[in-house]
C-alpha positions in Angstrom: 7.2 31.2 21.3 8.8 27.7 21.1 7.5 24.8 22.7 8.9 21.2 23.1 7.3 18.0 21.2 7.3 15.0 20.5 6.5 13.0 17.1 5.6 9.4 17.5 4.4 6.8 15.2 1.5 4.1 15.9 1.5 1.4 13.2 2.3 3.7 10.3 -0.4 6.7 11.7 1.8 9.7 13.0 1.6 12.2 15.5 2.8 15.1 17.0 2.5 15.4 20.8 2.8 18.4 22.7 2.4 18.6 27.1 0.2 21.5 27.8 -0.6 20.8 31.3 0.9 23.7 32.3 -1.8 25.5 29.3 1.0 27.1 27.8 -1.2 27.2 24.2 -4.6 28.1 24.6 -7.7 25.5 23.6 -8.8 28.3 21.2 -5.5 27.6 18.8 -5.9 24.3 19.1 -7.6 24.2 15.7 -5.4 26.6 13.8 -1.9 24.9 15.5 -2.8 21.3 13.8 -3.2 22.6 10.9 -0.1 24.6 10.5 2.1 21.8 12.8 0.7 18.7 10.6 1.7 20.5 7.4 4.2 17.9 5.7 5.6 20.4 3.3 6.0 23.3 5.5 6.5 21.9 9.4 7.0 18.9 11.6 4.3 16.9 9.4 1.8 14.1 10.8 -1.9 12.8 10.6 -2.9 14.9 14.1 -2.0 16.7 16.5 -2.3 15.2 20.3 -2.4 17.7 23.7 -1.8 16.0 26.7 -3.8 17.8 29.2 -4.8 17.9 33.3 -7.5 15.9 34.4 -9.6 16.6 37.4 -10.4 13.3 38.3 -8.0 10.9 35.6 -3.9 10.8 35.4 -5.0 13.1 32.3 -6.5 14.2 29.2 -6.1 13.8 25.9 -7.1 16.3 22.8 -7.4 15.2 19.1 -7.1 17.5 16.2 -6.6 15.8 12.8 -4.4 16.8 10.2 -7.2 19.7 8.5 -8.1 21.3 12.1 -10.9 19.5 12.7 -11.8 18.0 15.8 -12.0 14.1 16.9 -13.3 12.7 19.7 -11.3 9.8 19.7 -8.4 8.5 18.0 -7.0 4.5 18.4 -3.9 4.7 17.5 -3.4 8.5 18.8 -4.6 6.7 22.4 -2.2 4.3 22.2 0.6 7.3 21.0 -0.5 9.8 23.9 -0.3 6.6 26.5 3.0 5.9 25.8 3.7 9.8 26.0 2.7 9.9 29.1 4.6 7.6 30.4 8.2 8.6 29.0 7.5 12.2 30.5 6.3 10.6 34.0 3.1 11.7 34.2 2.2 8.0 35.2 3.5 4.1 35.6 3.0 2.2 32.6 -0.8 1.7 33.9 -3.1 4.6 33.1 -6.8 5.8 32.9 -7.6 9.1 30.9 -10.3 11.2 29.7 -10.8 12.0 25.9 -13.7 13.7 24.4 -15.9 10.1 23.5 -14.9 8.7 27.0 -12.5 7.5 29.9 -10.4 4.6 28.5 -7.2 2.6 30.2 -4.0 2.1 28.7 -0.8 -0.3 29.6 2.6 -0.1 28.1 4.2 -3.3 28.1 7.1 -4.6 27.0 9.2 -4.2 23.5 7.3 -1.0 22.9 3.4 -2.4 22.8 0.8 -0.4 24.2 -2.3 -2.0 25.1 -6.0 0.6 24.8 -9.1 -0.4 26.6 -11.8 1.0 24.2 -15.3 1.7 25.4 -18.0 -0.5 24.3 -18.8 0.5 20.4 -22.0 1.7 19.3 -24.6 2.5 16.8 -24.3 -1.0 14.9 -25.7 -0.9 11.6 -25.2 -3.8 9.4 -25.6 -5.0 5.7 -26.4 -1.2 4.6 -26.5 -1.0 0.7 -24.9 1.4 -1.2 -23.9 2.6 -4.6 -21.6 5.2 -5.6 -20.0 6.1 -9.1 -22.3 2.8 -10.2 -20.5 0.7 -7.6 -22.5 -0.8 -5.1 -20.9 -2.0 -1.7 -22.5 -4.0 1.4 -21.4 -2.0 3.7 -21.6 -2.0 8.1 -21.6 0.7 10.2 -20.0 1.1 13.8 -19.3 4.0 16.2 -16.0 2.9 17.9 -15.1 6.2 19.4 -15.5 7.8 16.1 -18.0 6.9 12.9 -16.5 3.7 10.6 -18.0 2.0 8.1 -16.6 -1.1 7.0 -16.7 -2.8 3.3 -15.4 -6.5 2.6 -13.3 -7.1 -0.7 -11.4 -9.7 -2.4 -8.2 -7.9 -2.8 -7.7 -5.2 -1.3 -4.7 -3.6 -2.9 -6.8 -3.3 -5.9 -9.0 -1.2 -4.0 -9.1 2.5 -5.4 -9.2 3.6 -1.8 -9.2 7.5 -2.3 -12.0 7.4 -4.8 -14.6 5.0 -3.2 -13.5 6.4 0.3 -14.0 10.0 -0.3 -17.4 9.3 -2.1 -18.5 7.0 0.9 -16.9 9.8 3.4 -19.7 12.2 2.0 -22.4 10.0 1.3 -26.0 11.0 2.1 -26.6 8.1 4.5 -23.6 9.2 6.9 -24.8 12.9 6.8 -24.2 15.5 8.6 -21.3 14.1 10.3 -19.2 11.9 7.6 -17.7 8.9 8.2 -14.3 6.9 8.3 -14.3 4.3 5.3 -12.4 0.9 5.8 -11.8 -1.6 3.0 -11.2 -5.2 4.3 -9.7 -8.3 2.8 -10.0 -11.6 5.2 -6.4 -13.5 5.0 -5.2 -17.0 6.2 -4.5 -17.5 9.6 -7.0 -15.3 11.8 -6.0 -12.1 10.1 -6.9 -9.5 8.3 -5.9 -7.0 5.8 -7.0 -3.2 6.4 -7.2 0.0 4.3 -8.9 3.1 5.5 -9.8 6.5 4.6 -9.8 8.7 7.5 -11.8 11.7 7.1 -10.6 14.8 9.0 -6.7 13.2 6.8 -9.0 12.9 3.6 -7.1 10.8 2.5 -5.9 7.1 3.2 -3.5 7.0 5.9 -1.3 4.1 7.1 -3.3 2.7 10.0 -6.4 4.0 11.8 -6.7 2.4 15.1 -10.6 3.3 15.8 -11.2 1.8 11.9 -8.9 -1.4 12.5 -10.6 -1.8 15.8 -14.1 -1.4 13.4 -13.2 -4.0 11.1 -11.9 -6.3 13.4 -15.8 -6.0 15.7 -17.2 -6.7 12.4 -15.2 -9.5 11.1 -16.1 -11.6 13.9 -19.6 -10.2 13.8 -20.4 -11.3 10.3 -18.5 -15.0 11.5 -15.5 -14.4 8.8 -13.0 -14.4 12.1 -12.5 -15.1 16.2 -11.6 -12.9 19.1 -8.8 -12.1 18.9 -7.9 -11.0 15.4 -5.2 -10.1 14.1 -4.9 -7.3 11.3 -2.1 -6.0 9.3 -2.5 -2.5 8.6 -1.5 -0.5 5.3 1.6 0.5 6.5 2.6 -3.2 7.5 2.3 -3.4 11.1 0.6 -6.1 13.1 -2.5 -5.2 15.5 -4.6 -7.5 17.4 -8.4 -6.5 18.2 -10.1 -8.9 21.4 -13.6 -8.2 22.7 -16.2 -10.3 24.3 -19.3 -11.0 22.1 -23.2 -11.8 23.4 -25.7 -12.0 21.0 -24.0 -9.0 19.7 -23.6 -7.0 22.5 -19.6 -6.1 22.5 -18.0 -5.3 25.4 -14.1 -5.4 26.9 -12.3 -4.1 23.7 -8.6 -4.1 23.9 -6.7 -2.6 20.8 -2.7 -3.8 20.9 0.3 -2.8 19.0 3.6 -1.2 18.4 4.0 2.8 19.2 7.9 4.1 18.3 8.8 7.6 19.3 10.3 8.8 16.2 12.0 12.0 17.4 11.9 15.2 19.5 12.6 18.9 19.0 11.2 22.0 19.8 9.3 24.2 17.1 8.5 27.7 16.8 4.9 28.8 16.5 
């Protein structure tokens, strides 16, 4: 059978996109399909796999896989990818509200090819959690922004070995059974910040994780190292801006902004 995509690229995170209203491929291959469809050696390639879905009650719905198979309830910068999906196929205006697995969230495409995600409000704040790994010990936070992050200041961060310290976090007893996503921060000049993240469900680091910039951006301002709104520079060099409202740490009204490119389209045999 062949089926029509579309890959698309979100600050440097990739994706392959596929419209199943019509439930041409059924949720049980879901699993199998992102593994053999994110494969970079052997098919299209990418860091997940995104159905666009019907909604009963919200312009749609919106299915994660990541890159191994595995399931995610939310994605950032896969939110911001399926948004601006969407839209090109004219399933609604550049103003949208859909379903994914962790919640209902908003989107708006705006101009020059930004796409603007209002997240739900983060939870499950843990802060100044100590922990030591290959005899390295890291202060550490932890924050659910749709998915498990935890989130680890450094001084540089391109010195950071990111895969080994990552991976070891990724598995660490005190994010059992689930895991977590592993983001290693640098705070620049000017408001900003600089982000490197392990994503599991990738294993690996990937070029931007929107969920995990969106993390480090909550706990920047958290910790009183930044303001609302901040802006962070991703591994793969693109811009994003995290904004929230704050009260006595109580975050609410967080907006995720930045670039998503459609790369290209073709149709793939499966």
């Amino acid at each position: 059978m062949n089926i029509n995509f579309s890959k698309l690229t979100a600050a440097g995170n990739d994706f392959i996109l596929i419209d199943n209203r019509e439930n041409i491929i059924q949720e049980k291959n879901y699993q199998c399909l992102a593994k053999k469809l994110c494969n970079r050696k052997y098919s299209i390639g990418g860091d997940g796999l995104i159905f666009l879905e019907r909604s009963a009650f919200k312009d749609f719905k919106m299915k994660y896989f990541n890159s191994d198979g595995s399931h995610a309830s939310m994605c950032g910068n896969g939110g911001r990818s399926v948004a601006k999906f969407a839209c090109d196929l004219g399933v609604t205006g550049s103003k949208m509200v859909f379903e994914t697995d962790a919640g209902v969230i908003s989107a708006e495409i705006l101009p020059k090819n930004r796409v603007r995600l209002d997240l739900y409000d983060p939870k499950n704040l843990k802060q100044n959690i100590k922990i030591d790994v290959s005899g390295k010990k890291f202060d550490a936070d932890f924050i659910d922004t749709g998915v498990p992050h935890v989130v680890i200041f450094v001084g540089n961060v391109e010195k950071m070995d990111v895969f080994k310290y990552g991976r070891e976090i990724r598995y660490h007893k005190t994010f059992m059974p689930d895991g977590t996503n592993v983001n290693f921060v640098e705070v620049a000049k000017n408001n900003t910040l600089f982000v490197r993240t392990y994503e599991r469900g990738v294993e690996g680091e990937t070029l931007a994780c929107g969920t995990g910039i969106t993390a480090s951006g909550i706990i920047s301002v958290l910790k009183g190292f930044r303001k609302s709104p901040v802006s962070i520079v991703a591994r793969g060099g693109d811009k994003l801006s995290v904004s929230f409202k704050n009260l006595n740490n109580k975050v609410s009204n967080v907006i995720l902004e930045g670039h998503v490119l459609i790369a290209f389209k073709g149709v793939v045999e499966i």
